[in-house]
C-alpha positions as CSV (number, residue, x, y, z in Angstrom):
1,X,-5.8,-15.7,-20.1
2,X,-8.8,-17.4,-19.0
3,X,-11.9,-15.1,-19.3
4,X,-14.2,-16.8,-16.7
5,X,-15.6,-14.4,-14.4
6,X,-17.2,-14.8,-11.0
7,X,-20.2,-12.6,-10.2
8,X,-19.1,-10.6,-13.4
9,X,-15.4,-9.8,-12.2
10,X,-12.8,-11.7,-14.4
11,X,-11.5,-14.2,-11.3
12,X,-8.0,-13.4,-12.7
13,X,-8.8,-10.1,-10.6
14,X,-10.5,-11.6,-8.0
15,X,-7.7,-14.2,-7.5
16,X,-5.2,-11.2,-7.7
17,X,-7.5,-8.8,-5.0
18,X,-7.6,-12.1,-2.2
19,X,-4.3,-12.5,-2.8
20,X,-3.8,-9.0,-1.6
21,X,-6.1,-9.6,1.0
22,X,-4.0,-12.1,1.9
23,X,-0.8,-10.4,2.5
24,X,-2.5,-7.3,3.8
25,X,-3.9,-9.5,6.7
26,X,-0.6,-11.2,7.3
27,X,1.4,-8.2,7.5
28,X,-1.1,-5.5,9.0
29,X,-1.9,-8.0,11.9
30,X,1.7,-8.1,12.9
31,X,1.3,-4.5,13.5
32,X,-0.4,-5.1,17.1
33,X,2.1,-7.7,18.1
34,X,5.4,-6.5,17.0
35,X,5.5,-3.6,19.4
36,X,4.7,-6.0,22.3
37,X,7.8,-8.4,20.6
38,X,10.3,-6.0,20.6
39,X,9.8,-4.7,23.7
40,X,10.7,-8.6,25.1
41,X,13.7,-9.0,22.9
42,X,17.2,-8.4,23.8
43,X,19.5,-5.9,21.1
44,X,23.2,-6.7,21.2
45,X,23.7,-3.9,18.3
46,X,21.4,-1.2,18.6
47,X,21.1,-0.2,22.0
48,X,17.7,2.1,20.9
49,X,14.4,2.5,22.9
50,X,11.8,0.2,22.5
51,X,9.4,3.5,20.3
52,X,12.5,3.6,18.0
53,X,13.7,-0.4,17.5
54,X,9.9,-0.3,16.5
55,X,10.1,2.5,13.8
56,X,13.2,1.0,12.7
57,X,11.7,-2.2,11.9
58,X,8.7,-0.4,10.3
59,X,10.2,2.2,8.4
60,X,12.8,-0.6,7.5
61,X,10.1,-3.1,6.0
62,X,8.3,-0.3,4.0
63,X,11.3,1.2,2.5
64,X,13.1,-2.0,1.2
65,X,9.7,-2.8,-0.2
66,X,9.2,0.9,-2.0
67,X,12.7,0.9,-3.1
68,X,13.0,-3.1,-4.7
69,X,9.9,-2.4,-6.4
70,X,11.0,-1.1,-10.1
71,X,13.7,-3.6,-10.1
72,X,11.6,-6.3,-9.4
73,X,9.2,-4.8,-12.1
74,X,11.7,-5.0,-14.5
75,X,13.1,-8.4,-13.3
76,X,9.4,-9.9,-14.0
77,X,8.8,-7.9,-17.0
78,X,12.1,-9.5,-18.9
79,X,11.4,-12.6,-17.8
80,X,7.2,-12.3,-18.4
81,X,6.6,-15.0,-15.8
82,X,4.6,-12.7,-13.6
83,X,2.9,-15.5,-11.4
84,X,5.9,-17.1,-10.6
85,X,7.6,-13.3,-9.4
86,X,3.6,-13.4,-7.1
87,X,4.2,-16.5,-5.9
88,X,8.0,-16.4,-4.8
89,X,7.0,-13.5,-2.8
90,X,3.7,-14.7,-1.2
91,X,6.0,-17.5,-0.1
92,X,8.9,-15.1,0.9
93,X,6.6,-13.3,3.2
94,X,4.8,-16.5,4.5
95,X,8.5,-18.1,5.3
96,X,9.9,-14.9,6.8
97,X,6.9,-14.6,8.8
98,X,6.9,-18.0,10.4
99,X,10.6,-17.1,11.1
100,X,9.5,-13.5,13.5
101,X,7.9,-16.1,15.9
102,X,11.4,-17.4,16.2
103,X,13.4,-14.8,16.7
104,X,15.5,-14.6,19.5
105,X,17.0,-11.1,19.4
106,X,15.8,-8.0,17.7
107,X,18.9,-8.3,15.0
108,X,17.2,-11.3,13.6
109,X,13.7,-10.0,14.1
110,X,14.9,-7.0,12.1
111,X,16.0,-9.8,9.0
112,X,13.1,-11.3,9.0
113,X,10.9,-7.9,8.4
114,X,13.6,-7.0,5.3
115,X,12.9,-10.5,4.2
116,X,8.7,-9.3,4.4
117,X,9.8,-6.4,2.6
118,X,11.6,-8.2,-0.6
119,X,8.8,-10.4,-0.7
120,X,5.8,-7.5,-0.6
121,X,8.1,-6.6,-3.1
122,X,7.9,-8.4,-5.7
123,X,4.2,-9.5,-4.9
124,X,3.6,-6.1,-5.8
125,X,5.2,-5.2,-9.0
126,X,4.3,-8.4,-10.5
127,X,0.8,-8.4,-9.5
128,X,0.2,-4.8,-10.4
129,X,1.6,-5.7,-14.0
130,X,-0.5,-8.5,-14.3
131,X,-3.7,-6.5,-13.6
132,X,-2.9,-4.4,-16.5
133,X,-3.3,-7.2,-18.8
134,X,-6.3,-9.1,-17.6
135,X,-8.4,-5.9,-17.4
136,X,-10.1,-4.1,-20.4
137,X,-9.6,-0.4,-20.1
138,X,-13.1,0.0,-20.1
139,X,-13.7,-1.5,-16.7
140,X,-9.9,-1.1,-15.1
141,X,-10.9,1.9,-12.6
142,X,-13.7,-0.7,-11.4
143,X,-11.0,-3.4,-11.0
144,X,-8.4,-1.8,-9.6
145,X,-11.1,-0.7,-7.2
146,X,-11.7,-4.0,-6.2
147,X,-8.0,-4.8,-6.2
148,X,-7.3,-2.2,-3.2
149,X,-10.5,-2.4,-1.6
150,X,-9.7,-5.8,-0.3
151,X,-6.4,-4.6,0.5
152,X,-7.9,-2.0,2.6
153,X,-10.4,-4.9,4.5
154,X,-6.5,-6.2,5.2
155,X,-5.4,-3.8,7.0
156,X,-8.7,-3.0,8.6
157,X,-8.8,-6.7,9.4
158,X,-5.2,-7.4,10.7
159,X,-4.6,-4.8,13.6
160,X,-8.0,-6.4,15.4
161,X,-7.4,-9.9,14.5
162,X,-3.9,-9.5,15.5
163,X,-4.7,-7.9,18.7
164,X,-7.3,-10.9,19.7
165,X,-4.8,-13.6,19.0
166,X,-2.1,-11.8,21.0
167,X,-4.3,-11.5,24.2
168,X,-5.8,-15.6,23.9
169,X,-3.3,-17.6,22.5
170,X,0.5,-15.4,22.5
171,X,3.3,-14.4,20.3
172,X,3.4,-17.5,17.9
173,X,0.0,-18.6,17.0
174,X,0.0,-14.6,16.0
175,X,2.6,-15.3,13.6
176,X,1.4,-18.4,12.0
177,X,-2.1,-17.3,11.4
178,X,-0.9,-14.1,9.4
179,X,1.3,-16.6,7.2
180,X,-1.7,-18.7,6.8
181,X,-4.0,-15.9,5.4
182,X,-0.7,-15.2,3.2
183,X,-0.4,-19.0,2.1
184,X,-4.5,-18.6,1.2
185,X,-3.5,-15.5,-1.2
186,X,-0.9,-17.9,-2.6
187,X,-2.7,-20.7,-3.1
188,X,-5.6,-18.4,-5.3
189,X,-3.1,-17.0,-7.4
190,X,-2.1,-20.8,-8.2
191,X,-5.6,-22.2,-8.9
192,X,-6.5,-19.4,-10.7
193,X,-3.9,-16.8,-12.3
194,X,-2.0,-18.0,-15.8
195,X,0.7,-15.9,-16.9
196,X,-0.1,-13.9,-20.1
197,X,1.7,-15.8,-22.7
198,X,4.6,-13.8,-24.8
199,X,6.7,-15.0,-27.6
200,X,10.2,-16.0,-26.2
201,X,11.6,-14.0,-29.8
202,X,9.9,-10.9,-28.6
203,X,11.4,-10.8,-25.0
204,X,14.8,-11.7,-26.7
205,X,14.3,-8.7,-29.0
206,X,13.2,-6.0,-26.7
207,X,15.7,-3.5,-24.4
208,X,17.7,-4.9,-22.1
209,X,17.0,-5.4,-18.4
210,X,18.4,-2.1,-16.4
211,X,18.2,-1.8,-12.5
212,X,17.6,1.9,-13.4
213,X,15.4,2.7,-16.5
214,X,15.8,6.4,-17.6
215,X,12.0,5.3,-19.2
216,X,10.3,5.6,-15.6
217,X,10.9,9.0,-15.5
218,X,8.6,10.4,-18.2
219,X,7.2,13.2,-15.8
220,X,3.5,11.4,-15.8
221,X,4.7,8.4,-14.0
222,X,6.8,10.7,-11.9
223,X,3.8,12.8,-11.4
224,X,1.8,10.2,-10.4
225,X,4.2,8.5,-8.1
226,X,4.3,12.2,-6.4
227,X,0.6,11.9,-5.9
228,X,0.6,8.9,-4.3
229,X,3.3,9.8,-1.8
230,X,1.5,12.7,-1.0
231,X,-1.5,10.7,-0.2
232,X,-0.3,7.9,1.6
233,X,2.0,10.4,3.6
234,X,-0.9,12.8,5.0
235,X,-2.7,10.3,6.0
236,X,-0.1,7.8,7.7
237,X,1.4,10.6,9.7
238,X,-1.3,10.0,12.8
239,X,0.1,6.2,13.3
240,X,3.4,7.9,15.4
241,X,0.9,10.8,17.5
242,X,-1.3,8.3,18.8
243,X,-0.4,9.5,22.5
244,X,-0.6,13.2,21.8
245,X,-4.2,12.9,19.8
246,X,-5.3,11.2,23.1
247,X,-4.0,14.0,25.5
248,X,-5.1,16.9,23.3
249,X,-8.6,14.9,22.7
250,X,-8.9,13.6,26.3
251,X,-9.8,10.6,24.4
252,X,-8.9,6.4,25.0
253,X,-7.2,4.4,22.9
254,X,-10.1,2.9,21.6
255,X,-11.2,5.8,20.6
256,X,-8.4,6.8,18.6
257,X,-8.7,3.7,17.2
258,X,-12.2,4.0,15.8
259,X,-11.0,7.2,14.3
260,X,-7.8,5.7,12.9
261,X,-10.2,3.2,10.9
262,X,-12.6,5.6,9.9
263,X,-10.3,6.6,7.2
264,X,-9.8,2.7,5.9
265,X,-14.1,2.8,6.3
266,X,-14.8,5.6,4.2
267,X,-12.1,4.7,1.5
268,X,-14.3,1.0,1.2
269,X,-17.4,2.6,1.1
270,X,-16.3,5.3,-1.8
271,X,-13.9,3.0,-3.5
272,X,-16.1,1.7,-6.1
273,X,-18.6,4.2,-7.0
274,X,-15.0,6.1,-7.4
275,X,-14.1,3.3,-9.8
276,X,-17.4,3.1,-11.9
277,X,-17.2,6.9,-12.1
278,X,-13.5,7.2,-13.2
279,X,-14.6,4.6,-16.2
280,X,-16.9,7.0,-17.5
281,X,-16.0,10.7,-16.6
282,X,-12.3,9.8,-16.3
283,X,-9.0,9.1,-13.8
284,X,-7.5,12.3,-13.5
285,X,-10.4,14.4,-12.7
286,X,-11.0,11.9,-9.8
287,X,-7.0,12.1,-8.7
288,X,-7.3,16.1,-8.7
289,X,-10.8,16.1,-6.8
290,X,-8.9,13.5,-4.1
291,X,-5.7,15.4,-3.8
292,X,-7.6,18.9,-3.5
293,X,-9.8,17.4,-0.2
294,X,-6.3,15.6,1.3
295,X,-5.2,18.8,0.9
296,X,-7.9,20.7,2.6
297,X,-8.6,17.9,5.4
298,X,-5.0,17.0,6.7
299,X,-4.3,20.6,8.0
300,X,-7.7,20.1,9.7
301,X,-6.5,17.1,12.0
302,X,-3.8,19.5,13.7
303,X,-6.9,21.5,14.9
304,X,-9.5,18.8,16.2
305,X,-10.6,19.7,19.8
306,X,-13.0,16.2,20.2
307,X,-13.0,12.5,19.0
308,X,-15.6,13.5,17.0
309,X,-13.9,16.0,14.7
310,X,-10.9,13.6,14.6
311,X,-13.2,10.9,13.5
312,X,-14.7,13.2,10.9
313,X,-11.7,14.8,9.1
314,X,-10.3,11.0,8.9
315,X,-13.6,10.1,7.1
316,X,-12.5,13.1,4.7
317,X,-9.0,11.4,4.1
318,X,-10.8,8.2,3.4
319,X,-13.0,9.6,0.7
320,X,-9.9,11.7,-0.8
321,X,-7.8,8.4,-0.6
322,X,-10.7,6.6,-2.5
323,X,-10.2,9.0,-5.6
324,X,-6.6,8.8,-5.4
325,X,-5.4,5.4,-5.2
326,X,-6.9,3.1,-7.5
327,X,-7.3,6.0,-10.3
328,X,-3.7,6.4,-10.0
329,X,-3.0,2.7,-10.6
330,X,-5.2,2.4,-13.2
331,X,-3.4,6.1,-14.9
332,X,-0.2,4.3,-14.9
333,X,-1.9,0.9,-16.4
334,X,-3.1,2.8,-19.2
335,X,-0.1,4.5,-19.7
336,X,2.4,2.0,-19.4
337,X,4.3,0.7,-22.0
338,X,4.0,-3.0,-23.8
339,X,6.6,-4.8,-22.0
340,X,7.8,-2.6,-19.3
341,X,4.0,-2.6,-17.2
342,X,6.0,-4.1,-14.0
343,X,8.6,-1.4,-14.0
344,X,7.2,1.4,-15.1
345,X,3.8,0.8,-12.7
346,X,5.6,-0.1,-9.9
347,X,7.0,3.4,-9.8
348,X,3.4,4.5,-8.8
349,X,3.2,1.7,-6.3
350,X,6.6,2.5,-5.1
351,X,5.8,6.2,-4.2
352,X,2.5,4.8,-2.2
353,X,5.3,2.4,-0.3
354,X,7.1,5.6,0.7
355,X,4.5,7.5,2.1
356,X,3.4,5.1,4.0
357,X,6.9,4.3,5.5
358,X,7.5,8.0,5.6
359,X,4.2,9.9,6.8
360,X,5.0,8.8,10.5
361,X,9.3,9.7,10.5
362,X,8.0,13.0,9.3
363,X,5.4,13.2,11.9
364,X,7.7,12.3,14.7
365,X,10.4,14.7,13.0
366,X,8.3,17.8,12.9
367,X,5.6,17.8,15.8
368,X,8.2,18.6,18.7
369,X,8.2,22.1,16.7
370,X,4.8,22.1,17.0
371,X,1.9,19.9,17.0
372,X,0.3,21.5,13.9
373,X,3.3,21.6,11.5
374,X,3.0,18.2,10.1
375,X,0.0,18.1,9.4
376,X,0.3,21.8,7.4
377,X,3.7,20.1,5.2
378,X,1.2,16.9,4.5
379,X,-1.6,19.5,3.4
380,X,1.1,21.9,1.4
381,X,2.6,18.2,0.2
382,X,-0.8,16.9,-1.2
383,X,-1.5,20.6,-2.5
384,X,1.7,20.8,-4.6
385,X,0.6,17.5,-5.9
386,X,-2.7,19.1,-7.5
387,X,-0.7,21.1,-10.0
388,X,1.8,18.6,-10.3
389,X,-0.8,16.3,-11.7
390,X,-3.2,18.7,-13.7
391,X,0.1,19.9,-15.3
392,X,1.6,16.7,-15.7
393,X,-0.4,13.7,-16.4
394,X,-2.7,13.2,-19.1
395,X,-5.9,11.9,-19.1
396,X,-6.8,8.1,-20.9
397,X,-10.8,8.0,-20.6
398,X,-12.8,9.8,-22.5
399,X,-16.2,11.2,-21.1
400,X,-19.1,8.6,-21.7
């Protein structure tokens, strides 16, 4: 693996973060205009409401991607051509998303996003794996840092972007620029990402490919998978309560906006003095500190009387997210076995996939109970988590 570094980052990881970038643009920007699309496209099978054909195709797209995520771990650790597994799947999701500006009825739109998700898939796993080798453990909290920092600018990026190119130029153009800004992630990864190189022998010699490996559930990959549910959970679970916040708040829809991004804000800001920090005093210190504010915060937002305080308690989420994250992918790294990173990894990054794609069913689920409930199960979610983790999952820095 090349060691040539840009600005003092090894450009394996910067090629790795764009490419994230990349896809987090492409896909986060079609979050804007795929409401708008559904609503114009004719069902023949699902006769649903517009709000629910639209959850369907989001929860649809996360979970395919949470779920295919160990196999196609494993799948990239047997074969140990990681870039290739990237690359497939940059171009999966590129492909599929030219295709959503062709779709004619929501059947077909609702292929495409499945196609997204395979391809976020196995962009994912392999990419995730291939971190672990071209960072030092040393420096992999800072890395990993960077690696879902400029994930975060994605999706901070996309929803505006998305929104601007839907009012000036349509549906299409929409699509095609967020496979463009996925085609620039893949064509990064191809100037300037080599694939560890492995003896043939050794792959030939080590445990056979299963779709199921009893391996990823040693309780601290388990653990940490839990922790990254948790998070991504509490603080997704606003996304489906948009026009209840506004009511409650008497607030616009800009304004719930600004406090919807606060959180992806405050998660840049913190997310590398969180990754310095976590190379020196440690990851799971950091993970517990993170899970014990998400914990204290998300009850909070069932409470907020003004924009303000709404604004405020998703800046808390942020900074929470910003110790959980990143230390928990770089955890796993450390602790993942030689030849089964992808698989074993991916179970971390798999559990982040389902909170995301969950936070908001559970949301819409719960609320008509009462408004606050949610938000208490993400709090009690994120709180069960703490013990989970200190009891759990060891730590892999020492103090310096």
């Amino acid at each position: 693996m090349s060691e040539q570094r840009i600005l003092g980052v090894n450009r394996a990881v910067v090629a790795l973060s764009v490419a994230r970038l990349g896809d987090a643009v492409g896909n986060s920007l079609l979050i804007v205009v795929i409401p708008l699309y559904v609503a114009k496209l004719p069902t023949s099978l699902l006769t649903l409401s517009v709000p629910v054909r639209t959850g369907v195709l989001i929860s649809a797209f996360g979970i395919v991607n949470a779920l295919l995520q160990p196999i196609a771990g494993g799948l990239s650790d047997r074969s140990g051509r990681r870039k290739l597994f990237i690359q497939v799947g940059l171009g999966l999701m590129a492909v599929s998303t030219i295709l959503c500006a062709w779709a004619n009825t929501f059947t077909a739109l609702l292929l495409f996003r499945i196609l997204q998700g395979i391809g976020v898939a196995l962009t994912i796993a392999a990419s995730i794996s291939l971190m672990a080798f071209v960072t030092e453990k040393r420096t992999r909290g800072s890395s990993m840092g960077l690696y879902t920092a400029l994930r975060m600018v994605g999706f901070a990026v996309g929803p505006v972007l998305g929104g601007f190119l839907y009012d000036r130029f349509g549906f299409a153009v929409s699509f095609y620029a967020g496979a463009v800004f996925i085609l620039l992630g893949w064509t990064m990864v191809q100037l300037w990402v080599h694939d560890v190189s492995r003896e043939a022998a050794a792959r030939e010699e080590g445990p056979e490919l299963r779709l199921f490996d009893s391996d990823l559930l040693r309780p601290e990959l388990v653990s940490l998978a839990f922790a990254t549910f948790a998070m991504a959970a509490a603080f997704s679970m606003v996304a489906t309560l948009e026009n209840e916040f506004n009511a409650r708040l008497h607030q616009t829809a800009l304004a719930f906006g600004i406090g919807f991004s606060a959180m992806t804000a405050s998660r840049l800001i913190f997310q590398f003095p969180a990754g310095w920090f976590s190379d020196r005093a440690g990851r799971k210190v950091l993970i517990l500190v993170g899970l014990g504010l998400m914990a204290a915060a998300t009850p909070v937002l069932g409470l907020v009387r003004t924009p303000l305080s709404f604004t405020g308690i998703r800046v808390l989420q942020g900074i929470a997210s910003a110790g959980i994250a990143a230390r928990a992918f770089a955890l796993a790294a450390d602790l993942a076995a030689a030849g089964r990173e992808g698989q074993q990894m991916s179970l971390v990054t798999m559990g982040f996939g389902l909170g995301i794609a969950l936070g908001p069913l559970i949301a819409g689920l719960l609320s008509p109970a009462f408004f606050e409930l949610p938000f208490i199960v993400g709090g009690l979610l994120s709180l069960v988590s703490v013990w989970v983790v200190y009891r759990y999952v060891p730590e892999t820095v020492e103090s310096r």
